[in-house]
N, CA, C and O of each residue as an XYZ file, in Angstrom:
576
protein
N     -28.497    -38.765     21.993
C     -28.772    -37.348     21.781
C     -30.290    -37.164     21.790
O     -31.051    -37.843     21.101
N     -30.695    -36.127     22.681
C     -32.364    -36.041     22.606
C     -32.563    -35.145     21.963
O     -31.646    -34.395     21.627
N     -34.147    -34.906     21.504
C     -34.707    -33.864     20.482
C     -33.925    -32.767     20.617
O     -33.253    -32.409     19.650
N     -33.877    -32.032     21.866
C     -33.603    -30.770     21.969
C     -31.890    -30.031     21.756
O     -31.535    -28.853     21.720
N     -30.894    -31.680     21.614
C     -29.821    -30.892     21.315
C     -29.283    -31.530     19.739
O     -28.198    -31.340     19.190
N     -30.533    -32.389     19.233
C     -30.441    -32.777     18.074
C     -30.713    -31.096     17.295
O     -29.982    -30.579     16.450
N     -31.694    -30.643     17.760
C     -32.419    -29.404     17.363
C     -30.939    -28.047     17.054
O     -30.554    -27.601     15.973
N     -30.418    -27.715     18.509
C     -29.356    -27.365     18.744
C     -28.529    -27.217     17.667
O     -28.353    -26.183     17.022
N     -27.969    -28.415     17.474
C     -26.443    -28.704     16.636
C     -27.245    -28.790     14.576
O     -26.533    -28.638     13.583
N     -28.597    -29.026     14.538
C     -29.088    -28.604     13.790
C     -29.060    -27.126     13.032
O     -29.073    -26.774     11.853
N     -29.017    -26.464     14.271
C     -29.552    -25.075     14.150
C     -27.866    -23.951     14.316
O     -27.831    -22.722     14.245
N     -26.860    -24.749     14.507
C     -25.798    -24.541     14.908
C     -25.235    -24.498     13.039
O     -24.824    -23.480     12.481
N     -25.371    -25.843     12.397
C     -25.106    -26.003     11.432
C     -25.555    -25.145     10.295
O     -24.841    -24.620      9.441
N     -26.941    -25.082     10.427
C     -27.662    -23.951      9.782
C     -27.052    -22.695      9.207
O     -26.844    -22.294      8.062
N     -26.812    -22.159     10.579
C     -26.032    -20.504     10.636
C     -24.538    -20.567      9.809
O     -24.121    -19.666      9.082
N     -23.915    -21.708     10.066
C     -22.396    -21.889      9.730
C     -22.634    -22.079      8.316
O     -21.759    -21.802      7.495
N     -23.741    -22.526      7.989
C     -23.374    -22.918      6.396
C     -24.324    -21.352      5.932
O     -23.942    -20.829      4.885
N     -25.431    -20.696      6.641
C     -25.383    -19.729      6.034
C     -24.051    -18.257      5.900
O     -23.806    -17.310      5.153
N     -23.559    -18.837      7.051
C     -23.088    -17.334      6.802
C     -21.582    -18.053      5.947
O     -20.887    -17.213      5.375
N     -21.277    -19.000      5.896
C     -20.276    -19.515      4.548
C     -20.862    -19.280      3.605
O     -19.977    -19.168      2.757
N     -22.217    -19.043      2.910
C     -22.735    -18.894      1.874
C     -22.741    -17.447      1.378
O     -22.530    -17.107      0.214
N     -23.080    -16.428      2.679
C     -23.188    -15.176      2.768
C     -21.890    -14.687      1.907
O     -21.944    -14.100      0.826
N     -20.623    -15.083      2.673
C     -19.171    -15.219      2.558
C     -18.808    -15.477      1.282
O     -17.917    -14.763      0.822
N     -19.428    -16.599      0.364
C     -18.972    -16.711     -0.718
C     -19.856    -15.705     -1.799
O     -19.392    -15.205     -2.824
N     -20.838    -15.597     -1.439
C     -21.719    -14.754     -2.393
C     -21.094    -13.171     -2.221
O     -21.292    -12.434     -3.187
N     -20.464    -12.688     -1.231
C     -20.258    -11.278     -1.199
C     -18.845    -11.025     -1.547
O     -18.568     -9.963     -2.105
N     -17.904    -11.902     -1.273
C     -16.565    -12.039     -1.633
C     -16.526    -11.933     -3.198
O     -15.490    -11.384     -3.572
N     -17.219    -12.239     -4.039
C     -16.942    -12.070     -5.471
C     -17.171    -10.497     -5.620
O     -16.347     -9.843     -6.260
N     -18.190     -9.930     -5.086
C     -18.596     -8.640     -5.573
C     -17.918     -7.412     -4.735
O     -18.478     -6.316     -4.739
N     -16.990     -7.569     -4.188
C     -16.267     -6.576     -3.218
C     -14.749     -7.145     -2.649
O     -14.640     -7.805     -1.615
N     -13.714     -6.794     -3.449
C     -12.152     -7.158     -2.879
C     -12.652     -6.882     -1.452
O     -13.418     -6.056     -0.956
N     -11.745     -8.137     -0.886
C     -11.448     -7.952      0.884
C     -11.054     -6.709      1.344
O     -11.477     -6.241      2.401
N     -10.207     -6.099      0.558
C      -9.863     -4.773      1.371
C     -10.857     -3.608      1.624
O     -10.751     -2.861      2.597
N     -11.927     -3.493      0.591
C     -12.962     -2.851      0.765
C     -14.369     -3.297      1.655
O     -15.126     -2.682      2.406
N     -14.315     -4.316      1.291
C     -15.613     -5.125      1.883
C     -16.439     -4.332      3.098
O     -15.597     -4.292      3.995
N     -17.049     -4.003      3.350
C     -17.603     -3.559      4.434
C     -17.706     -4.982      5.827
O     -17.594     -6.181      5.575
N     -17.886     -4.517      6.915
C     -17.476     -5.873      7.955
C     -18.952     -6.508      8.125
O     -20.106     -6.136      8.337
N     -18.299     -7.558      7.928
C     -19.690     -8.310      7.740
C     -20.705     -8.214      9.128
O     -21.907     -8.340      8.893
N     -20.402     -8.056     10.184
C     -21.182     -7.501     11.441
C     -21.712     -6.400     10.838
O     -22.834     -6.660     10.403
N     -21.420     -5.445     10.663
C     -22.261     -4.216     10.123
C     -23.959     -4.812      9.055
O     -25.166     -4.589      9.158
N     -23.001     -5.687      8.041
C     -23.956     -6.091      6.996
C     -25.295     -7.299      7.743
O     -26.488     -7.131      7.493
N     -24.885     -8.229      8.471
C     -25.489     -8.397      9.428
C     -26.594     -7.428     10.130
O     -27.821     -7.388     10.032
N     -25.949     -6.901     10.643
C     -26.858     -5.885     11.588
C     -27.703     -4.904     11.106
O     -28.415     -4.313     11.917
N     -27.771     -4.541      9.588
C     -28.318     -4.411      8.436
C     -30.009     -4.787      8.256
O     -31.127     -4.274      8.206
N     -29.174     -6.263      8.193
C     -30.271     -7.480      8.097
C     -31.237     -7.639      8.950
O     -32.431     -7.927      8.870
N     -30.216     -7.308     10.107
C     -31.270     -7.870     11.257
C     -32.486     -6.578     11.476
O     -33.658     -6.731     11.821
N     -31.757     -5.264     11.145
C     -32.750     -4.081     11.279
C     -33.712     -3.894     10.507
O     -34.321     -2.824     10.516
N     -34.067     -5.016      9.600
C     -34.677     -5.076      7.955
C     -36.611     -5.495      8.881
O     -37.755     -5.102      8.653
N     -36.240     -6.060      9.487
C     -37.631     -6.869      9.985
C     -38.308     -5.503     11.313
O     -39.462     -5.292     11.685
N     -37.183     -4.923     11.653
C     -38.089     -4.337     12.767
C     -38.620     -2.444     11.856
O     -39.164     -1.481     12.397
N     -38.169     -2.602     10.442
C     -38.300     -1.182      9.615
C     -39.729     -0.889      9.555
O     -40.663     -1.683      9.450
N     -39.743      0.267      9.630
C     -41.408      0.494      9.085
C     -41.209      0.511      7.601
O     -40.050      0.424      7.196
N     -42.373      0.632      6.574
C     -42.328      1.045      5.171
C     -41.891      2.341      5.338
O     -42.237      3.031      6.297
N     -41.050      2.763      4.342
C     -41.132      3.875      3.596
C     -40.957      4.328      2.073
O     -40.404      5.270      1.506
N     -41.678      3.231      1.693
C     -41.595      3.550     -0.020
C     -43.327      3.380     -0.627
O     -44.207      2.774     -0.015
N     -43.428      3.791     -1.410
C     -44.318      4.022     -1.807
C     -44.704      2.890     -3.111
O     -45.772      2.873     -3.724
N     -43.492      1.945     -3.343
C     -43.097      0.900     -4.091
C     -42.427      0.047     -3.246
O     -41.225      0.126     -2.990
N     -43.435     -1.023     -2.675
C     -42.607     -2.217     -2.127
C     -41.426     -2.891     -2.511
O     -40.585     -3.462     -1.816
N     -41.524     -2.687     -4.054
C     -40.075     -3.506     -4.736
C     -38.829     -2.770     -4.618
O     -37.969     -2.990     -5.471
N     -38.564     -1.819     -3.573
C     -37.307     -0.739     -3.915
C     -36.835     -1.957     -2.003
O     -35.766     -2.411     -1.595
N     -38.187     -2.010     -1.452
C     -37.530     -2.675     -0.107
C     -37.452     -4.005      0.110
O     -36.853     -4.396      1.112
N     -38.158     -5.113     -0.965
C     -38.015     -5.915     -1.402
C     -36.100     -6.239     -1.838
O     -35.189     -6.892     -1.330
N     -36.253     -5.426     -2.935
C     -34.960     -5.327     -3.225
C     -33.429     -5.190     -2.843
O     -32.433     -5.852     -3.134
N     -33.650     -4.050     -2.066
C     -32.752     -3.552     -1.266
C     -32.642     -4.854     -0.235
O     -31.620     -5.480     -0.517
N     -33.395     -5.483      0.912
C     -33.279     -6.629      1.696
C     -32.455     -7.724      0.598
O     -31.428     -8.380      0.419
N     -33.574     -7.407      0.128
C     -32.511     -8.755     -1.252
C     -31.126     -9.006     -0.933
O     -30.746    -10.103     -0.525
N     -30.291     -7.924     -1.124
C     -29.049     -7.737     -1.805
C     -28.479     -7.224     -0.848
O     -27.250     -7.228     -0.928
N     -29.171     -6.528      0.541
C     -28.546     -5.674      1.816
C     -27.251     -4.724      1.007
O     -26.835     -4.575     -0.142
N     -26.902     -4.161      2.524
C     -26.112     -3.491      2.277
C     -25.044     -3.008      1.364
O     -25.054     -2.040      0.603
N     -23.754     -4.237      1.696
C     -22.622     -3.914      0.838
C     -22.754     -3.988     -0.469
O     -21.966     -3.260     -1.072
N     -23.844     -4.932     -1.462
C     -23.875     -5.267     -2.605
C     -24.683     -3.862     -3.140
O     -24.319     -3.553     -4.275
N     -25.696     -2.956     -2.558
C     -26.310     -1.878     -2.955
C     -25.468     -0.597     -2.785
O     -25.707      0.397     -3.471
N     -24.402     -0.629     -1.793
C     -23.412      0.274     -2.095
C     -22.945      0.468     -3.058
O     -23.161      1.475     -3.732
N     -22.012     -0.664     -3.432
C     -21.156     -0.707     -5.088
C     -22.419     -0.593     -5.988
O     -22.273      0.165     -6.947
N     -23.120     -0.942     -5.918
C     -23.850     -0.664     -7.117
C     -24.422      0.710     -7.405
O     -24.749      1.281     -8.445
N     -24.428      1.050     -6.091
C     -24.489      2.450     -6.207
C     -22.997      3.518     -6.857
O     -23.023      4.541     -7.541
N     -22.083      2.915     -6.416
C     -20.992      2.937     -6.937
C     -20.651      2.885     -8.415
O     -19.820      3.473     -9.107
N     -21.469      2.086     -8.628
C     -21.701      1.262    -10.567
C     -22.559      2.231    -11.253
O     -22.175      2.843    -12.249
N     -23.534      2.352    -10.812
C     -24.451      3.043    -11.553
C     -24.067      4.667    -11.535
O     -24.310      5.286    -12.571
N     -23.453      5.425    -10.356
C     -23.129      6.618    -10.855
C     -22.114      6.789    -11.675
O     -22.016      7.845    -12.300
N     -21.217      5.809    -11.808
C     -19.972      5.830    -13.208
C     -20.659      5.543    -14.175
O     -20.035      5.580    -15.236
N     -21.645      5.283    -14.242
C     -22.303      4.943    -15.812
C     -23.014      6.159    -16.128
O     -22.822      6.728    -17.203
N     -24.055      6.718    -15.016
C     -24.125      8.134    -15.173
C     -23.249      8.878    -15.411
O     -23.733      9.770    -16.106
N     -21.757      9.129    -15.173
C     -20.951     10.323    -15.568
C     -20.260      9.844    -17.004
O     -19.508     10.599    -17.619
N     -20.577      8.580    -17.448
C     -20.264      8.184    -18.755
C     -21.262      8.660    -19.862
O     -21.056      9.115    -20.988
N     -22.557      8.372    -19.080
C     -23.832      9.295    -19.813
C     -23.619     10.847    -20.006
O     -24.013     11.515    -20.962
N     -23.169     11.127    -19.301
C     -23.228     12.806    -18.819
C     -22.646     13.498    -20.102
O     -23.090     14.380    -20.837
N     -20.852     12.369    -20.090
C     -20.131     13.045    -20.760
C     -20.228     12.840    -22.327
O     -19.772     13.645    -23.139
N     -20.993     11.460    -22.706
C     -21.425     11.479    -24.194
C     -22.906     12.482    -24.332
O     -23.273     12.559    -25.505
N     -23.681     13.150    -23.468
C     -24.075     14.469    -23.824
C     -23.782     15.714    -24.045
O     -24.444     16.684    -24.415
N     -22.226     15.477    -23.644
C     -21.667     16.736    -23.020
C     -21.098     16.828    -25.027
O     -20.897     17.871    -25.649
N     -21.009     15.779    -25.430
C     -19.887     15.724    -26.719
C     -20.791     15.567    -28.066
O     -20.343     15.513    -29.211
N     -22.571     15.489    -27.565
C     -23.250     15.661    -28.545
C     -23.497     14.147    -29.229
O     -23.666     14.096    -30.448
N     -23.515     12.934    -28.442
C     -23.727     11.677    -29.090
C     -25.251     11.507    -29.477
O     -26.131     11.751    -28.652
N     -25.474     11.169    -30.492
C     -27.134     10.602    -30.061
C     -27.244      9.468    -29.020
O     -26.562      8.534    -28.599
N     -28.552     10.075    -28.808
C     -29.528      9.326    -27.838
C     -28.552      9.376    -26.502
O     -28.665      8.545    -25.601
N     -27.798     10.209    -26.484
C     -26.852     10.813    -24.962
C     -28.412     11.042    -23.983
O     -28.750     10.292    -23.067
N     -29.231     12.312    -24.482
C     -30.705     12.425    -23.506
C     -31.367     11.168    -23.204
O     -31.730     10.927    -22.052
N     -31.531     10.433    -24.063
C     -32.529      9.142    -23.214
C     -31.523      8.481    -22.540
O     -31.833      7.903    -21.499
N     -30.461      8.450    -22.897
C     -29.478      7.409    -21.873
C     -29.041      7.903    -20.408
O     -28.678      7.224    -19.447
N     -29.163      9.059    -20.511
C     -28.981      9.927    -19.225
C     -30.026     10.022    -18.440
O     -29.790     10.199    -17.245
N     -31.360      9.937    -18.860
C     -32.189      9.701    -18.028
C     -32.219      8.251    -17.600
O     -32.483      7.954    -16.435
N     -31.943      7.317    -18.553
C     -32.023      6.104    -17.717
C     -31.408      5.988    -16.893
O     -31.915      5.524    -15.872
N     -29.431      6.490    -16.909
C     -29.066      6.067    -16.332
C     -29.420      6.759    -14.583
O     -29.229      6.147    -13.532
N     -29.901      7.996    -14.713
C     -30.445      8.928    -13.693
C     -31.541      8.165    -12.566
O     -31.638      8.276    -11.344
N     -32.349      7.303    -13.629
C     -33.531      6.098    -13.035
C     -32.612      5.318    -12.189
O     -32.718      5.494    -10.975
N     -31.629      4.393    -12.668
C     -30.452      3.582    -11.833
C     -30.274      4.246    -10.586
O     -30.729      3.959     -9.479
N     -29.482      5.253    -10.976
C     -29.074      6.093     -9.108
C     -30.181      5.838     -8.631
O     -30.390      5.013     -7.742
N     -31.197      6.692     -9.315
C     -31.906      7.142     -8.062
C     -32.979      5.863     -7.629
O     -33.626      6.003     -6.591
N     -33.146      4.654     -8.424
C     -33.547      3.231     -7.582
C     -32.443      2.977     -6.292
O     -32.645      3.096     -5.083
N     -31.038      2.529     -7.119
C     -30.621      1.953     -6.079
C     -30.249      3.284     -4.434
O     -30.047      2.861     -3.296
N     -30.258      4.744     -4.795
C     -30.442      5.237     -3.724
C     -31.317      5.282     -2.671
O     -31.053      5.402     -1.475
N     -32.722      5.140     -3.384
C     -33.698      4.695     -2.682
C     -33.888      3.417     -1.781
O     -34.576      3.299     -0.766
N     -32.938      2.309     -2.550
C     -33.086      1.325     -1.605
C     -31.583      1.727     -0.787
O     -31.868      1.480      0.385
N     -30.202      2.197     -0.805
C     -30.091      2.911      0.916
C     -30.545      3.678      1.497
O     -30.171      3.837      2.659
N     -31.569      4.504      0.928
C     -32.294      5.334      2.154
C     -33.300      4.202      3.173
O     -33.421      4.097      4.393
N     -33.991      3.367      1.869
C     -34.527      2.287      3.013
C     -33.484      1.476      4.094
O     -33.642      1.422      5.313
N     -32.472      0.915      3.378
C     -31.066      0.308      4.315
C     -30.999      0.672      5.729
O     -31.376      0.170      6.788
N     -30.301      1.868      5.315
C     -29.769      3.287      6.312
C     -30.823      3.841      7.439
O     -30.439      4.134      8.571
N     -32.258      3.961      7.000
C     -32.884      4.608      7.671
C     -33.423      5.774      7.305
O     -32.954      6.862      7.642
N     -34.618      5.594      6.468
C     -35.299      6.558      5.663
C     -35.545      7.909      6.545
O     -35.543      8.936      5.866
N     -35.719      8.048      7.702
C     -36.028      9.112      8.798
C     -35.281      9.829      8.847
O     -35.631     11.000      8.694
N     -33.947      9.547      9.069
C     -32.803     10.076      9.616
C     -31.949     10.982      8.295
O     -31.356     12.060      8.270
N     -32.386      9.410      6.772
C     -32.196     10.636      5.722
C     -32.843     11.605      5.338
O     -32.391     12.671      4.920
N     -33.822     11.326      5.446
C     -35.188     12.490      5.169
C     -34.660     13.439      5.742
O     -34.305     14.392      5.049
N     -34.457     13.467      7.122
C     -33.931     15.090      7.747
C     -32.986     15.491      7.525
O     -32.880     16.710      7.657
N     -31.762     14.696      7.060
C     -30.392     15.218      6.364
C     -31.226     16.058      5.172
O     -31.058     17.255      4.938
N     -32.081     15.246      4.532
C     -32.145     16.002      3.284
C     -32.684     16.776      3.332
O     -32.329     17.609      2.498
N     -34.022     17.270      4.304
C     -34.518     18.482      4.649
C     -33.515     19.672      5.039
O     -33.591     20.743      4.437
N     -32.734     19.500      5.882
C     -31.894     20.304      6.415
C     -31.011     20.674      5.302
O     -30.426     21.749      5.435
N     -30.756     19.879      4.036
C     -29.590     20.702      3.435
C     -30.862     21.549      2.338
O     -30.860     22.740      2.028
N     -31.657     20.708      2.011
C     -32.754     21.963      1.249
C     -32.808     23.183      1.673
O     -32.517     24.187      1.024
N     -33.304     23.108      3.135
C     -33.121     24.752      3.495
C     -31.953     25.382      3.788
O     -31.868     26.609      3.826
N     -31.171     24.746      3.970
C     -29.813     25.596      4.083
C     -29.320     25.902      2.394
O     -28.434     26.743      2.238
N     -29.704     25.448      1.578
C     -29.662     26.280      0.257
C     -30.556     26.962     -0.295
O     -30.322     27.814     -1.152
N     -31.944     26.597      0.230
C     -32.884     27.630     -0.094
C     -32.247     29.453      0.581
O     -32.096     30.564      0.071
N     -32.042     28.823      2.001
C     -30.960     30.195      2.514
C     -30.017     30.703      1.930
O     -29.653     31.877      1.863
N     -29.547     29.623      1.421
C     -27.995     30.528      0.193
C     -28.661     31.608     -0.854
O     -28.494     32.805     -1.087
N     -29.517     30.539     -1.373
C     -30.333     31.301     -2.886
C     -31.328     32.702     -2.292
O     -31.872     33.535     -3.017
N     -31.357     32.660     -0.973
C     -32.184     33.788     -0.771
C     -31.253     34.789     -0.761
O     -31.510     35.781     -1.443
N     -30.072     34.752     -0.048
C     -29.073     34.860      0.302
C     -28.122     35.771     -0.522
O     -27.352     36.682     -0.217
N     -28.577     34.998     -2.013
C     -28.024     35.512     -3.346
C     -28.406     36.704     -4.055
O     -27.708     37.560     -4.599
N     -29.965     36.560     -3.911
C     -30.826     37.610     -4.012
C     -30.894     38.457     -3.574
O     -31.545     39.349     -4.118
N     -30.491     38.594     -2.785
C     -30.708     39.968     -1.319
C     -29.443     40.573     -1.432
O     -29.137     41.505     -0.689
């Protein structure tokens, strides 16, 4: 066997044991039936290197790469049930319901930030522009 297909079957092995690793690390945090397809989460990854910045805090894209896709979904998932758990011990007058609601408000809106980086900060930006003014139009709308 010469260098170059020693290199090969090296580099063959590599991938197989990463993406068995990928496999076992994401399988705990998402039943199979939900899982998002791992090509997607992949392709994720691979779009991570060609991103421009768009945070103003490196650690939200730091992060987000970290953990990619499917694992920042559910957690996004996680953290707004903890927010509507916050919500509703303000709603019933608990102490310290206000500071817990803001924390938990900090949660969303980190891990949202790292899918807007995921996803494509551009593309959300103009979703989110576009629905601003289409309710700024309602509220004018209201007025008139």
């Amino acid at each position: 066997m010469d260098l170059h297909e020693l290199a090969v079957e090296t580099a063959e092995k590599q991938a197989a044991s990463e993406a068995e690793a990928f496999e076992q690390a994401t399988s705990c945090i998402v039943p199979a039936e939900f899982k998002v397809n791992d090509e997607v989460e992949q392709a994720f990854r691979a779009g991570l290197t060609a991103r421009k910045s768009c945070c103003d805090d490196l650690r939200i894209e730091q992060i987000a790469a970290h953990y990619g896709f499917t694992s920042q979904a559910d957690m996004l998932c996680e953290e707004s049930a903890e927010y509507m758990v916050a919500l509703n011990k303000l709603r019933r007058g608990k102490p310290d319901a206000y500071d817990n609601i803001k924390e938990e408000v900090a949660d969303v809106l980190i891990v949202a930030r790292q899918l807007r980086y995921l996803l494509g900060y551009e593309s959300i930006d103009k979703i989110i522009e576009d629905k601003l003014n289409r309710q700024m139009r309602r509220i004018s709308d209201e007025i008139h």
